[in-house]
C-alpha positions in Angstrom: 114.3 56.6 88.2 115.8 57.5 91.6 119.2 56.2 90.5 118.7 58.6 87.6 117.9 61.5 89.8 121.4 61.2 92.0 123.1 59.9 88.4 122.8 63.2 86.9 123.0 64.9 90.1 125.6 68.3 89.6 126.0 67.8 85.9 125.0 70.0 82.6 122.3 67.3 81.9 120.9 67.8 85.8 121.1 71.7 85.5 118.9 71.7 82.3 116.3 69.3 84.1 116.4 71.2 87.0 115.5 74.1 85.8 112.4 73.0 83.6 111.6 70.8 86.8 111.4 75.0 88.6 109.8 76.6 85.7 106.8 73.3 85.7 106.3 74.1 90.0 106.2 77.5 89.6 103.3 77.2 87.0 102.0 74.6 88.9 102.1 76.5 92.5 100.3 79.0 91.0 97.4 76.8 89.9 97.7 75.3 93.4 97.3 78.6 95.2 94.4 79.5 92.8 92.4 76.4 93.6 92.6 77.2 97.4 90.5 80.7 97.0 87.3 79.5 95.3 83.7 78.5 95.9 85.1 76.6 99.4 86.7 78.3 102.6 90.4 77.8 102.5 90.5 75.2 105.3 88.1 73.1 103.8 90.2 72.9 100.5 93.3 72.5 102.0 91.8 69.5 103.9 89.9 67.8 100.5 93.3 68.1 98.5 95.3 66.8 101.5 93.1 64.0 101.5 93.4 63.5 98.2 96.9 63.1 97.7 97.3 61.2 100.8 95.1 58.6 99.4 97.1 58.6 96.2 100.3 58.4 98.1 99.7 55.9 100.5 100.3 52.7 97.7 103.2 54.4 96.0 104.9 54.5 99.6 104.4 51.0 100.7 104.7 49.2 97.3 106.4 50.8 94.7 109.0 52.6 96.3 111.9 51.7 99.0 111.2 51.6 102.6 112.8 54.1 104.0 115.5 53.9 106.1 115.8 54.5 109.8 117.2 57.9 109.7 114.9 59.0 107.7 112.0 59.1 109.8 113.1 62.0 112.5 113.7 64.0 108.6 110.3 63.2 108.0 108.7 64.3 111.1 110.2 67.4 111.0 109.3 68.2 107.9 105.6 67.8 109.0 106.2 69.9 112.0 107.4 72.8 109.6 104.7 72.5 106.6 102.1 72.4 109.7 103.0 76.0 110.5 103.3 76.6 106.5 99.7 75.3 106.2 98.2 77.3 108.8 99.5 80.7 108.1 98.9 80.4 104.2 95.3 79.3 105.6 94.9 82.5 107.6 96.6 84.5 105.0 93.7 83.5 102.2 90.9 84.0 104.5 92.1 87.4 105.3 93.7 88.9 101.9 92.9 89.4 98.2 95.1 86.6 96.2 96.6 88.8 94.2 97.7 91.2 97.2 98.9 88.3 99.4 100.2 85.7 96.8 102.9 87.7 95.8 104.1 88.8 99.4 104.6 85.5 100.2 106.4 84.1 97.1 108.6 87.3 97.6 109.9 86.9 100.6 110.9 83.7 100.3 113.7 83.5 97.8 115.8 86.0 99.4 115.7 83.8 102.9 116.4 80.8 100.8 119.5 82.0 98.8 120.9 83.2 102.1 120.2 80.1 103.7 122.1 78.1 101.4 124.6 79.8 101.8 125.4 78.4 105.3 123.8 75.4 104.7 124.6 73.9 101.0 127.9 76.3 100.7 126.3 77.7 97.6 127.0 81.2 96.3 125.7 83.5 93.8 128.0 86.2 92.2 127.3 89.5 91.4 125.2 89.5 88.6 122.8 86.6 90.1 122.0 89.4 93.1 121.2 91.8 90.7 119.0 89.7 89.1 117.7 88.3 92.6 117.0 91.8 93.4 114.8 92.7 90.0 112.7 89.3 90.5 112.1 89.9 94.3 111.3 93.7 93.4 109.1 92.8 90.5 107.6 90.3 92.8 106.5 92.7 95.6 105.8 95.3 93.3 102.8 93.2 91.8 101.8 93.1 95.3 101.7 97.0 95.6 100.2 97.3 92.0 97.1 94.6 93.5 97.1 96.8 96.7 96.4 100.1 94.3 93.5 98.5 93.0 92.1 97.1 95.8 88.4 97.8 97.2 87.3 94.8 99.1 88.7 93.4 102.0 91.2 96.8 103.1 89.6 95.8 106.7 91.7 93.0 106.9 94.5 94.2 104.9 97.3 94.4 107.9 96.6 90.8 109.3 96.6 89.6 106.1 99.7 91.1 105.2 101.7 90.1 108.3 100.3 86.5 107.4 101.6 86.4 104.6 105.4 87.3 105.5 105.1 84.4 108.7 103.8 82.2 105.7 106.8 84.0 103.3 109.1 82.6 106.4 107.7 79.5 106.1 107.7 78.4 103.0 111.9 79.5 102.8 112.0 77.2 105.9 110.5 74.1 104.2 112.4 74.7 100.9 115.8 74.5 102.3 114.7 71.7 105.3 113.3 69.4 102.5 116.1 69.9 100.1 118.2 69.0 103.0 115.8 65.8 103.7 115.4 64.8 100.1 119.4 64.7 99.6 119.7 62.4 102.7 117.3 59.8 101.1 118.7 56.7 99.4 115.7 56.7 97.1 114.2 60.6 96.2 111.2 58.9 95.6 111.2 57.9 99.2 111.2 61.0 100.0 108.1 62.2 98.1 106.0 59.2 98.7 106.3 59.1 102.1 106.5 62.9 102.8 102.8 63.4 101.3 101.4 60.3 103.3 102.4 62.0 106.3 101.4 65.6 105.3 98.5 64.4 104.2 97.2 63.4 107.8 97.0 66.7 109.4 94.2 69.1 107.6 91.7 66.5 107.4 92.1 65.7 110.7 92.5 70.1 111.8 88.8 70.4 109.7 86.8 67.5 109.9 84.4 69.4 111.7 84.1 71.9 108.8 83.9 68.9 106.2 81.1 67.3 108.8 79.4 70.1 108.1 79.8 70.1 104.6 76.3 70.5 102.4 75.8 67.2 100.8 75.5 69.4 97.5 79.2 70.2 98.3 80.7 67.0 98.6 81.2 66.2 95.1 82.4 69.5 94.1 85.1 69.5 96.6 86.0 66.2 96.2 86.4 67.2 92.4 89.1 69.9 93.6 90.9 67.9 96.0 91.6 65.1 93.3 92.5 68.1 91.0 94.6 69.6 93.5 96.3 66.6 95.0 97.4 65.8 91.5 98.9 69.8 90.9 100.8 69.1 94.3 102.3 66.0 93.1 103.9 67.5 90.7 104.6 71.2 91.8 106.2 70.2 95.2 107.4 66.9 93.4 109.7 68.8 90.7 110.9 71.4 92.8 112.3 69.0 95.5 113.5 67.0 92.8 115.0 70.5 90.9 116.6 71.0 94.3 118.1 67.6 94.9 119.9 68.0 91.3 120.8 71.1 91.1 121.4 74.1 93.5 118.9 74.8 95.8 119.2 78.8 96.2 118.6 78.8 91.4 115.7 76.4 92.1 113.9 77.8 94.6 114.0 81.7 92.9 112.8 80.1 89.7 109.9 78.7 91.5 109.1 82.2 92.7 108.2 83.1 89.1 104.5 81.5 89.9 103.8 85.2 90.5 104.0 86.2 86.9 101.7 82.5 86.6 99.9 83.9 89.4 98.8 86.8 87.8 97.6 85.1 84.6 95.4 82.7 86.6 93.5 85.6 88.1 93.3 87.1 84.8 92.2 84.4 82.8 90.1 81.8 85.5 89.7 84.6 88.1 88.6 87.7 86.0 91.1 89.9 87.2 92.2 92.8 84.9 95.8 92.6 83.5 97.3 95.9 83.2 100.2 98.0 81.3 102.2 97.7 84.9 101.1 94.4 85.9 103.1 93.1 82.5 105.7 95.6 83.0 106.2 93.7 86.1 106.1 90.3 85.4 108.2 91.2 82.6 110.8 92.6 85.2 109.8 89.1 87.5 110.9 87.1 84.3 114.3 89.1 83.4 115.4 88.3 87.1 115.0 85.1 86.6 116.7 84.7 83.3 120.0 86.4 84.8 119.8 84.2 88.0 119.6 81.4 85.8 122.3 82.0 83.2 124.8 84.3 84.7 125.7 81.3 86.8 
């Protein structure tokens, strides 16, 4: 399957898979933010799904795909070091904010960041109509955060922490994207890549909130350990197909398709949340969705 992966690698065939690869994270992120601002506090989820998919990582990595090899490991570690600081500001961000409010504000300001990024990094480039339709997604985008901040009557005490969370998490996540595209590319084996990348990211939240899970009502444990499983499979495959969108195709078209889990976003808080879905919410996702279709085939 890895072989595959590079095979098709900068063709038609890998543009195609790429993009359903996007389109399947962003839906899946979106489920994955969701399942992080329920019964639980946010640490304590994060730490039962990073569990999780650490313990369903650990025999993929060390018997079913290659060992890595030696210069992977420094990419490794410092991919930790930067979904560390990604964990703990969305963390803070979803104690402090409304999902709705903060979600959004933190999948928009990442694309922009990444686009720009790749730039320098990947030598890609968008043309003219790709901005344009950069620019609606992004405004749609933070314009579902204003349309959530309208509405809002709980939690306005926390409403500037929250906010500047979410841009540091915004930065973050733009900063693992283009890192781990860079790490995933320098892999023999993508696979590799994956397997081992969740083994190690799965060490540090458990190990951050043990006290909290400790402390855990015994009534609790099963529920939680429900979501984590739940979770840990919805993070194998959101982060999964976006790296492997990234390592087929370009990275700045994959990552602003991912940023369309705000219109999936918005239909998880209406349908498993209870959240009301209004004339200008769909107006919005609407506008989300347009900027994503030019992005994707003014190319």
């Amino acid at each position: 399957m890895g072989d595959f992966i590079i095979q098709i690698a900068g063709t038609e065939q890998g543009a195609r898979l790429a993009s359903i690869l996007a389109i399947t994270a962003a839906f899946l992120h979106a489920v994955f933010g969701a399942l992080q601002k329920g019964r639980h506090d946010p640490w304590i989820s994060l730490a039962a799904i990073d569990l999780s998919y650490l313990v369903l990582a650990l025999p993929v990595a060390l018997f079913l795909v290659p060992w890595p090899d030696p210069h992977l490991w420094p990419v490794l570690a410092g991919a930790m070091g930067i979904h560390i600081a990604y964990k703990i500001a969305q963390a803070k961000t979803y104690q402090r904010g409304a999902f709705t409010v903060v979600y959004p504000v933190v999948r928009g300001s990442a694309p922009l960041v990444v686009v720009l990024v790749a730039m320098i990094v990947f030598d890609e480039r968008f043309n003219a109509v790709q901005w344009v339709g950069l620019g609606l997604l992004v405004g749609g985008i933070f314009g579902l955060a204003l349309n959530s901040l309208r509405k809002l009557k709980v939690g306005r005490d926390t409403l500037v922490p929250a906010l500047a969370w979410a841009l540091i998490t915004g930065a973050t996540v733009a900063a693992y994207t283009t890192y781990d595209a860079w790490g995933i590319r320098l892999a023999a084996n993508p696979f590799t890549f994956l397997a081992w990348f969740f083994v190690l990211d799965g060490l540090f939240m458990p190990l951050l909130s043990w006290r909290r899970l400790a402390a855990l009502p015994r009534a609790e444990v099963v529920p939680l350990a429900a979501r984590g499983m739940i979770g840990a499979v919805v993070a194998f495959a959101s982060f999964g197909s976006v790296m492997l969108a990234t390592r087929i195709d370009d990275v700045g078209r994959a990552a602003v398709l991912r940023e369309t889990s705000t219109v999936f976003a918005a239909l998880v808080g209406w349908v498993i949340l209870g959240e009301k879905v209004g004339p200008r919410r769909v107006a919005l996702m609407a506008l989300i969705a347009l900027g994503a279709v030019i992005v994707e085939f003014a190319a």
